[in-house]
C-alpha positions in Angstrom: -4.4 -16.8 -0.6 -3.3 -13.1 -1.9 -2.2 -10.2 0.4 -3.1 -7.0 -0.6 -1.1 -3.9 0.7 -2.4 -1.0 -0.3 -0.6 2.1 -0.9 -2.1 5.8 0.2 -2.9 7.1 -3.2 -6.0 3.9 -2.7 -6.7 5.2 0.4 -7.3 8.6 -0.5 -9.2 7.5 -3.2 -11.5 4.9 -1.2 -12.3 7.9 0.9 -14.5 9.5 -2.5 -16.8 7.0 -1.5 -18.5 8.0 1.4 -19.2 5.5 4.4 -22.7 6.5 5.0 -23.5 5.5 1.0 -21.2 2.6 0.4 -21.7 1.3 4.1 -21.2 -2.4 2.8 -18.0 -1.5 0.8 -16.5 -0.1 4.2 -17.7 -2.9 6.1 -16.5 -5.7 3.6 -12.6 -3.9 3.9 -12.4 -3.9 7.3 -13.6 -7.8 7.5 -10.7 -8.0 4.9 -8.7 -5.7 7.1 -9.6 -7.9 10.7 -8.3 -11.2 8.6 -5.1 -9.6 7.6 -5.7 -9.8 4.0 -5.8 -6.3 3.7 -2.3 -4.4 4.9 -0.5 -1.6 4.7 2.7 0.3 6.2 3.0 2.2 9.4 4.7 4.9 6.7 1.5 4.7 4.9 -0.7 5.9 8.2 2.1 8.7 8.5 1.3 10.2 5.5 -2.5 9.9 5.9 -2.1 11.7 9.4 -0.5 14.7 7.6 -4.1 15.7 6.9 -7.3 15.6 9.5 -9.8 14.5 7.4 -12.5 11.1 7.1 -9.4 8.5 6.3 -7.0 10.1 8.3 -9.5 9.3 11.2 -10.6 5.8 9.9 -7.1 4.8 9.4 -6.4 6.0 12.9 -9.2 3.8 13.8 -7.4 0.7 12.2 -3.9 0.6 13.0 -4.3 -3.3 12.8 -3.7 -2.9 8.8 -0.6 -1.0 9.3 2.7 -3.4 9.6 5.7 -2.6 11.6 8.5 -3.6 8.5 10.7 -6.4 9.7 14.5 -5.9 9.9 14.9 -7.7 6.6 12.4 -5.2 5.3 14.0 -2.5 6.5 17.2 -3.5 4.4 15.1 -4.1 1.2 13.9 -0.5 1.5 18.2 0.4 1.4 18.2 -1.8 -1.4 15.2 -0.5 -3.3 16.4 3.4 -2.6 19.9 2.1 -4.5 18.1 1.1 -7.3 15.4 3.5 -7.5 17.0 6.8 -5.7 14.7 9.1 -7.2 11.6 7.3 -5.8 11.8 9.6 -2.7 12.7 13.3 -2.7 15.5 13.4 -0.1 14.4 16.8 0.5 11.3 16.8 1.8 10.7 16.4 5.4 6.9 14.1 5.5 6.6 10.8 5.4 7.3 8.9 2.0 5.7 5.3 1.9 7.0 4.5 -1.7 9.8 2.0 -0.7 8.2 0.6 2.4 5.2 -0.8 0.4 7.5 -2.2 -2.1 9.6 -3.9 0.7 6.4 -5.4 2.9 5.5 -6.8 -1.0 8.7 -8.7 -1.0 8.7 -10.1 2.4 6.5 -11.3 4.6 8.7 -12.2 7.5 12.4 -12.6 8.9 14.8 -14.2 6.2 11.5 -16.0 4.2 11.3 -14.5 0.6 8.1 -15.0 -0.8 7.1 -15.1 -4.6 5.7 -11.7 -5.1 2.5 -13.0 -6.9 0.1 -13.9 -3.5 1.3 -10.5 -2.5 -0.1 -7.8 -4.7 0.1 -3.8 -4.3 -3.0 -1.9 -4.6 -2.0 1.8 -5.7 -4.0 4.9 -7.9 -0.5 5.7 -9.0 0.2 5.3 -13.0 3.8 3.9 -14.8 5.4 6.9 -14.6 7.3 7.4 -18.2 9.6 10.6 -16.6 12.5 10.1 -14.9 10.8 10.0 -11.3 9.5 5.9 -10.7 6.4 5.2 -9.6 5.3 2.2 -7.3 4.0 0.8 -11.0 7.3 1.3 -12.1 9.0 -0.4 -9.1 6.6 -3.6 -9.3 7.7 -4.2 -13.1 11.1 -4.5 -11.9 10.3 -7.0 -9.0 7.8 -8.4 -11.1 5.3 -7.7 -8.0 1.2 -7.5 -9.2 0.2 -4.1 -8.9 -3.5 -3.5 -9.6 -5.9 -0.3 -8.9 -8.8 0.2 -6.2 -11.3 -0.6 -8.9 -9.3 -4.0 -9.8 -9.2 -4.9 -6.5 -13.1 -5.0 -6.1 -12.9 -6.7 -9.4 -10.5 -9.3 -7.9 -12.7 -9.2 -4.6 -15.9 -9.7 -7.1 -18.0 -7.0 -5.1 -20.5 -5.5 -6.8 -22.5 -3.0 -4.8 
């Protein structure tokens, strides 16, 4: 069974269609969201709270999706940041989620490394062909799927 995290850039996104018009949509992600096939970070509802809008409050209103990272998480995200230092900018002060979706991708629990293809990252971000990575960017190199909102409902084969 694949484990999708998804990444704020989809959540942002997911909140262009509104709950009163794609009421299904809503409720099939939080049925995915109550089996734990849909995850996220904690970081990730950090940077949604930055703003007080409709996902800010939803998200708020499902903290079950958002995963404390493990210790072994935790050290990926080190390891990640060595490889890819210019995924975060060390200078600003708000929550940055980058690394900490990569890290839940790679491991699901204590000293278990998983293969990276029943875990896939749903993000709106593009392969960034700059200097500054991209989550795209980072899943080439760990070979972890990374697929958009809309290929997610493809893989989910909703049709509304």
């Amino acid at each position: 069974m694949n484990i999708y995290i998804i990444d704020t850039s989809s959540l942002i996104e997911l909140q262009r269609l509104p709950r009163d018009i794609f009421v299904t949509l809503w409720d099939d992600i939080e049925n995915l969201i109550q089996k734990e096939i849909l995850i996220s970070t904690e970081e990730v509802l950090e940077e949604l709270k930055k703003k007080d809008d409709y996902i800010s409050q939803w998200a708020k209103n499902n903290k079950k999706m958002f995963k404390k990272l493990t210790q072994e998480q935790i050290i990926e995200v080190k390891n990640i940041l060595n490889i890819f230092p210019k995924l975060i900018d060390i200078n600003r002060e708000t929550p940055q989620a980058d690394p900490f979706i990569i890290a839940l991708a790679l491991y699901e629990e204590p000293q278990k490394p998983i293969i990276s293809t029943n875990r896939i990252i749903i993000t709106n971000e593009k392969i960034s062909r700059g200097q500054i990575p991209k989550i795209p960017n980072i899943c080439v190199h760990f070979n972890i799927k990374c697929i958009d909102l809309f290929d997610f409902f493809r893989e989910m084969k909703w049709k509304y």
